[in-house]
ChimeraX commands (.cxc) that place a marker at each C-alpha (Angstrom):
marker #1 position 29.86,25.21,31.23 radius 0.5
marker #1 position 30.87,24.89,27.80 radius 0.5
marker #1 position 34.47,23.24,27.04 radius 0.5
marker #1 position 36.66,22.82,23.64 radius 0.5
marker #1 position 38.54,19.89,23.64 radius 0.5
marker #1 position 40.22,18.48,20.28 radius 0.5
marker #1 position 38.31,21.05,18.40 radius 0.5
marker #1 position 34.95,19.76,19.43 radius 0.5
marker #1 position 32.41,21.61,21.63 radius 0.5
marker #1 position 31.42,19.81,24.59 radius 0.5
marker #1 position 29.27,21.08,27.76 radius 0.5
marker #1 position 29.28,19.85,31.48 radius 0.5
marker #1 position 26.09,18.08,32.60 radius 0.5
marker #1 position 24.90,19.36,35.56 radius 0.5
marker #1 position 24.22,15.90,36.83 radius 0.5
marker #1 position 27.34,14.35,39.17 radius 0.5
marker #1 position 27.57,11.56,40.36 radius 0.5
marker #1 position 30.20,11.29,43.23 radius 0.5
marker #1 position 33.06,13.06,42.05 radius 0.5
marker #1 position 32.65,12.61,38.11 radius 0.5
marker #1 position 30.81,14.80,35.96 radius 0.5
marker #1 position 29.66,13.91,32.54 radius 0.5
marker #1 position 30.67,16.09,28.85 radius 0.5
marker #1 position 28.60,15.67,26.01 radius 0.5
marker #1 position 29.31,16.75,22.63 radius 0.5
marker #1 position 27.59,19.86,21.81 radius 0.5
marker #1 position 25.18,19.88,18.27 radius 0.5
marker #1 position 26.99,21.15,15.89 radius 0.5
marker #1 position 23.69,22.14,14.32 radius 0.5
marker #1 position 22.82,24.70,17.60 radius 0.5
marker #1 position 24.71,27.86,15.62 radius 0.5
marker #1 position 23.13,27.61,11.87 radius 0.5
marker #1 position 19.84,27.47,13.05 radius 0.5
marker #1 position 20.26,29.87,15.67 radius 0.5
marker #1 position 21.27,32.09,12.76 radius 0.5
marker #1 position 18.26,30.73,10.56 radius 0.5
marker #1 position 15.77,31.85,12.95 radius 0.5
marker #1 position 17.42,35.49,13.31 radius 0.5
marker #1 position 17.39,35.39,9.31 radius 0.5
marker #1 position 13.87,34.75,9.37 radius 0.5
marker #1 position 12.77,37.22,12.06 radius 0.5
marker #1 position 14.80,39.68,10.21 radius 0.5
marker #1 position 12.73,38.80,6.95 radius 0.5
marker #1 position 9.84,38.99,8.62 radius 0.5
marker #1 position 10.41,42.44,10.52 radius 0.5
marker #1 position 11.14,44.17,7.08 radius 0.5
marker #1 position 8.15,42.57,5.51 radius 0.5
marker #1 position 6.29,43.99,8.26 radius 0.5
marker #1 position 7.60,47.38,7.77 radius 0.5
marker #1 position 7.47,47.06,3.78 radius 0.5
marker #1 position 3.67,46.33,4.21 radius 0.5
marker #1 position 2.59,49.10,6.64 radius 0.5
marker #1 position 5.01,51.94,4.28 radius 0.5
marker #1 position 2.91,53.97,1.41 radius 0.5
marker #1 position 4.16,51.36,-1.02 radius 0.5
marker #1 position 3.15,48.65,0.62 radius 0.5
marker #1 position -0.65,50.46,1.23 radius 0.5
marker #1 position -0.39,50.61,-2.37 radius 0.5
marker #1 position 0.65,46.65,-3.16 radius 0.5
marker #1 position -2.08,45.45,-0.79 radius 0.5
marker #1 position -4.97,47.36,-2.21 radius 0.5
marker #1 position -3.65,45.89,-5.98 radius 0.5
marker #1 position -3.36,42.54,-4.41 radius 0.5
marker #1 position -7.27,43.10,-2.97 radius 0.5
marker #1 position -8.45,44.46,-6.48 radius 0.5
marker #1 position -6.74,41.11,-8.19 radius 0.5
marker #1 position -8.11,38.47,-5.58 radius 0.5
marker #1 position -10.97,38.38,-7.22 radius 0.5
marker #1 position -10.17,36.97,-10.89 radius 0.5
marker #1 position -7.09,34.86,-8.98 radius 0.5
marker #1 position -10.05,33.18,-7.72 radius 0.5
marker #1 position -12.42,32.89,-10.39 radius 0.5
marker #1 position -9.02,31.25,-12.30 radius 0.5
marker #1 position -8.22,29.10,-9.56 radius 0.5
marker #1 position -11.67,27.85,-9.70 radius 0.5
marker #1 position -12.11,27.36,-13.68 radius 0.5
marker #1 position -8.43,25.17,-13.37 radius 0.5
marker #1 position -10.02,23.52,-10.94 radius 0.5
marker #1 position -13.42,22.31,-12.36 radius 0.5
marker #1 position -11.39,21.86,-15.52 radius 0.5
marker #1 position -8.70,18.95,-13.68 radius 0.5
marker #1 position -11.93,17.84,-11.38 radius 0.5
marker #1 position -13.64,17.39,-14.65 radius 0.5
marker #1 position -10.50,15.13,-16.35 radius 0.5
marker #1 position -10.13,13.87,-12.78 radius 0.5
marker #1 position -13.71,12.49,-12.91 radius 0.5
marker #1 position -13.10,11.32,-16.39 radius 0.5
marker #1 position -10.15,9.10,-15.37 radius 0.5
marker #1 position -12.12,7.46,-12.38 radius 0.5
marker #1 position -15.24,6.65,-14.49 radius 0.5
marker #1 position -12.30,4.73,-17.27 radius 0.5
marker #1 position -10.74,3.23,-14.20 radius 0.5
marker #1 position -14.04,1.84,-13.00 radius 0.5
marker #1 position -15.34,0.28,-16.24 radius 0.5
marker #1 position -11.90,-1.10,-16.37 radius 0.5
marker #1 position -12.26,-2.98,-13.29 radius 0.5
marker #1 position -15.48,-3.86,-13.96 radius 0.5
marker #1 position -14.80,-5.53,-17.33 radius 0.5
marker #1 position -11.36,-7.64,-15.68 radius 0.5
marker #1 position -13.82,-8.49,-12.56 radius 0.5
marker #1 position -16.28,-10.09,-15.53 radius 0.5
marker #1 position -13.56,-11.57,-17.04 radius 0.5
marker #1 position -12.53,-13.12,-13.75 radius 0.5
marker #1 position -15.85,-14.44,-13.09 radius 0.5
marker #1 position -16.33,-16.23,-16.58 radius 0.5
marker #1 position -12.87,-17.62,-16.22 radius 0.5
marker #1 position -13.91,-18.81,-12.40 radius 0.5
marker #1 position -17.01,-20.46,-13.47 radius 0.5
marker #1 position -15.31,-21.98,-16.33 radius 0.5
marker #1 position -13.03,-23.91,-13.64 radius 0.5
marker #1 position -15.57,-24.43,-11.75 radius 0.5
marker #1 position -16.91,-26.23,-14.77 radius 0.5
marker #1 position -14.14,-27.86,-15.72 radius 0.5
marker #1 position -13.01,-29.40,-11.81 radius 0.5
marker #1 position -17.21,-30.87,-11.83 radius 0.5
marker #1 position -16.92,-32.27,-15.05 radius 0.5
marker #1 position -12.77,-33.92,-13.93 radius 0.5
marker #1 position -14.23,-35.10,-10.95 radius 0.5
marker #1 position -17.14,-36.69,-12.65 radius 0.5
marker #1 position -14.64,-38.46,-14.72 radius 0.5
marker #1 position -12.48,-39.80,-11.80 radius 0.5
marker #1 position -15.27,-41.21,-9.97 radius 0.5
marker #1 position -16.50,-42.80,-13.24 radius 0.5
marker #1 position -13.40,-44.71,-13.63 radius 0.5
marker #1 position -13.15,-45.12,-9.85 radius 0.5
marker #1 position -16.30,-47.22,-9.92 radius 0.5
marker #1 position -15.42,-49.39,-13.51 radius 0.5
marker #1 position -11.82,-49.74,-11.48 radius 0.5
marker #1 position -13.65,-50.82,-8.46 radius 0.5
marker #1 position -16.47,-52.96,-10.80 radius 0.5
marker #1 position -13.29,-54.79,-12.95 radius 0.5
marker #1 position -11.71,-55.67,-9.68 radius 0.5
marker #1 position -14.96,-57.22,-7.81 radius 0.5
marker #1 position -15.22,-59.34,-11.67 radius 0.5
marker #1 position -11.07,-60.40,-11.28 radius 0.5
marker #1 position -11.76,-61.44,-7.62 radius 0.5
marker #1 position -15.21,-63.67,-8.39 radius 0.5
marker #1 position -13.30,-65.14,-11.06 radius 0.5
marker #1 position -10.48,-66.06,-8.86 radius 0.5
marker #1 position -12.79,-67.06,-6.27 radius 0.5
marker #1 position -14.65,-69.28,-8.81 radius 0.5
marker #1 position -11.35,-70.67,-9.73 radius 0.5
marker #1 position -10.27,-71.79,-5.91 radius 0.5
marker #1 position -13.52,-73.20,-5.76 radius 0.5
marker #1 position -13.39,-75.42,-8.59 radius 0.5
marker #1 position -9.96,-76.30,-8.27 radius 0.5
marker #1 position -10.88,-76.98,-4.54 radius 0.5
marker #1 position -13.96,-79.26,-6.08 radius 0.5
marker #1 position -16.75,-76.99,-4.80 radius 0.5
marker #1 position -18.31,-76.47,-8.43 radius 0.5
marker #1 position -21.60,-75.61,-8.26 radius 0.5
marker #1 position -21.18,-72.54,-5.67 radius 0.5
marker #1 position -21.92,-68.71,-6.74 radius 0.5
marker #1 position -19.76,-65.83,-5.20 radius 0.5
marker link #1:1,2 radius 0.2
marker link #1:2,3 radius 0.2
marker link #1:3,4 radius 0.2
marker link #1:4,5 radius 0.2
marker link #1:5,6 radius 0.2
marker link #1:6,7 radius 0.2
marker link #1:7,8 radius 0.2
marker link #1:8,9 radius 0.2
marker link #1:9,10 radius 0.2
marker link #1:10,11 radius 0.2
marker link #1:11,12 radius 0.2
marker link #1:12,13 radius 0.2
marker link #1:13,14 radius 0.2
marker link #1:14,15 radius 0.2
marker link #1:15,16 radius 0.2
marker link #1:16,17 radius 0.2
marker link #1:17,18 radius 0.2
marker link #1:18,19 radius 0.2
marker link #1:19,20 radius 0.2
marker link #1:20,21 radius 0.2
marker link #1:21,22 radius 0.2
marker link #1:22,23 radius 0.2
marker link #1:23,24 radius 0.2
marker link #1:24,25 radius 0.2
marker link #1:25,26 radius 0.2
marker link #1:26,27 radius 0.2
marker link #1:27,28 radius 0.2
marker link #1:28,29 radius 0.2
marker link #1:29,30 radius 0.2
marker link #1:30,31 radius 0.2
marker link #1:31,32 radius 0.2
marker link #1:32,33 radius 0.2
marker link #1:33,34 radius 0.2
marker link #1:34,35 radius 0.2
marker link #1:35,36 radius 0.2
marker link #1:36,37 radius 0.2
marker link #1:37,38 radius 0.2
marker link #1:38,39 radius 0.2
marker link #1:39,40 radius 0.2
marker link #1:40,41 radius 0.2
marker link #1:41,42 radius 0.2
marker link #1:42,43 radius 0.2
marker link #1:43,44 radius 0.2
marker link #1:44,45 radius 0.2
marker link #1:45,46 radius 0.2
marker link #1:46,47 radius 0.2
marker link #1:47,48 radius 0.2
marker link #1:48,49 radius 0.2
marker link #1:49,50 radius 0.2
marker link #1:50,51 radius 0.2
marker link #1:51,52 radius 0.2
marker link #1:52,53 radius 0.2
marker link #1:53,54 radius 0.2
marker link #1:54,55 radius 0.2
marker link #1:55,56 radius 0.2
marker link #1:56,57 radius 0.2
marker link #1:57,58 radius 0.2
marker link #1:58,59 radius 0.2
marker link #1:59,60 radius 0.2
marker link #1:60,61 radius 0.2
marker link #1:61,62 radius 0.2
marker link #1:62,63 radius 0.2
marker link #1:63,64 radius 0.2
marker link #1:64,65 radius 0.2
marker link #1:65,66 radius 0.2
marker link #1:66,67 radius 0.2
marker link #1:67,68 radius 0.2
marker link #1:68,69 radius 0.2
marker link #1:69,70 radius 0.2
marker link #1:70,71 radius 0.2
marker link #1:71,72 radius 0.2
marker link #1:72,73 radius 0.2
marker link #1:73,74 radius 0.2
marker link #1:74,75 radius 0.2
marker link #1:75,76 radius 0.2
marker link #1:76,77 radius 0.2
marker link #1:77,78 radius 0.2
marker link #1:78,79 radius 0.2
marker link #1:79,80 radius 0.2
marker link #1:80,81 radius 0.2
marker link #1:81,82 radius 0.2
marker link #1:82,83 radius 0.2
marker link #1:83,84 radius 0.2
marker link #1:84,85 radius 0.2
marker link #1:85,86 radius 0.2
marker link #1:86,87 radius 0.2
marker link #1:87,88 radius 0.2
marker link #1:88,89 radius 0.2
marker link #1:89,90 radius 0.2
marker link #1:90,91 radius 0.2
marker link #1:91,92 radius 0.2
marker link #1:92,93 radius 0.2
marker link #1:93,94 radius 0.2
marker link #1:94,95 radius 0.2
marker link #1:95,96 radius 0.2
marker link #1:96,97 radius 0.2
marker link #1:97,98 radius 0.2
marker link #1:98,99 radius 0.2
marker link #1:99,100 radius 0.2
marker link #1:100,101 radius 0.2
marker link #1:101,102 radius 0.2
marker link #1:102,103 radius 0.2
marker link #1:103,104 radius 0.2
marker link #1:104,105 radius 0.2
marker link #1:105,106 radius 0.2
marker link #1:106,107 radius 0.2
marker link #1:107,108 radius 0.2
marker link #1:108,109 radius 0.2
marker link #1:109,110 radius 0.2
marker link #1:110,111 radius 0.2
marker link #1:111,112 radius 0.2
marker link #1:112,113 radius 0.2
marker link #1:113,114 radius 0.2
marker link #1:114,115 radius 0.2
marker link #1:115,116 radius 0.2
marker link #1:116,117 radius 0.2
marker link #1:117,118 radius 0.2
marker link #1:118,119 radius 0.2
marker link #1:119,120 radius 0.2
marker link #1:120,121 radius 0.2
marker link #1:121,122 radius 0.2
marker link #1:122,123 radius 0.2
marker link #1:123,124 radius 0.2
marker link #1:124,125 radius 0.2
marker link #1:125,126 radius 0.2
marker link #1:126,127 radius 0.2
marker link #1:127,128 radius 0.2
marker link #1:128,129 radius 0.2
marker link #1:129,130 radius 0.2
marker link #1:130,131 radius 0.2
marker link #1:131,132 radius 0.2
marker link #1:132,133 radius 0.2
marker link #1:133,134 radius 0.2
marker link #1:134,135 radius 0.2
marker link #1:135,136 radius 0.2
marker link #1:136,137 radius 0.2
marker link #1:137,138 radius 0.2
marker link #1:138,139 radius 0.2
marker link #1:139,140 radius 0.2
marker link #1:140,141 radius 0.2
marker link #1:141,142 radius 0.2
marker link #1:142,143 radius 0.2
marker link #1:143,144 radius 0.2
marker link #1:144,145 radius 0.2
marker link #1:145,146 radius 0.2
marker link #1:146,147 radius 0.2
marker link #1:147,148 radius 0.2
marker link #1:148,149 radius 0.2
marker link #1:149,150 radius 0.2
marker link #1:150,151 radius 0.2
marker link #1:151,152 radius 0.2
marker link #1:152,153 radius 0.2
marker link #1:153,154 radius 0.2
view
């Protein structure tokens, strides 16, 4: 059942439950494509008849004489982009080739670079370490001698 309440379509569900039944608002959309569809079966139905009248005997057999070079064009336009296509890919690729170089010499050069700063750091790790075993025989030496031990070596 199909109700209009406040200007809006709504339809009874056929579900109940006890004594209530449910409305739901009806698609507005139900009636334009209802009508879309009969447009294009319509469409269709004279196309139909258009192609099966002596004019339309007529159109086909010029459209099968023609299919032939429509082809062969579609096919030169083709190769032609698949050839520019190709021609693009192969100047992508040596592209990304060169920057993937590039990123490898630049790599290595860090590479380089963190060796040779860690070299460094463990050079003056070890004089650090060296200059602080001197400071601490000295001092040693010095509690010694102040302590009257002289002749002892640390």
């Amino acid at each position: 059942m199909i109700f209009v309440i406040d200007g809006q379509c709504l339809y009874q569900k056929s579900l109940k439950v006890g004594k209530r039944s449910y409305f739901h608002r009806m698609n507005n959309d139900v009636l334009p494509r209802g009508l879309s569809f009969l447009a294009g079966a319509a469409a269709g139905l004279a196309l139909g008849y258009y192609l099966h009248s002596e004019k339309g005997s007529a159109l086909r057999e010029k459209i099968t004489e023609n299919w032939g070079d429509v082809l062969d064009d579609l096919g030169a336009r083709t190769q032609e982009h698949l050839a520019d296509l190709i021609a693009l890919l192969g100047d992508a690729l040596d592209k990304g080739l060169s920057f993937a170089d590039l990123a490898e010499n630049q790599l290595e050069q860090n590479v380089e670079q963190v060796v040779e700063d860690a070299g460094n750091a463990l050079e003056d790790a070890e004089s650090s370490f060296e200059n602080g075993m001197d400071r601490a025989r000295a001092r040693l030496q010095q509690k010694f001698m102040e302590a009257g031990l002289k002749g002892s070596k640390v």
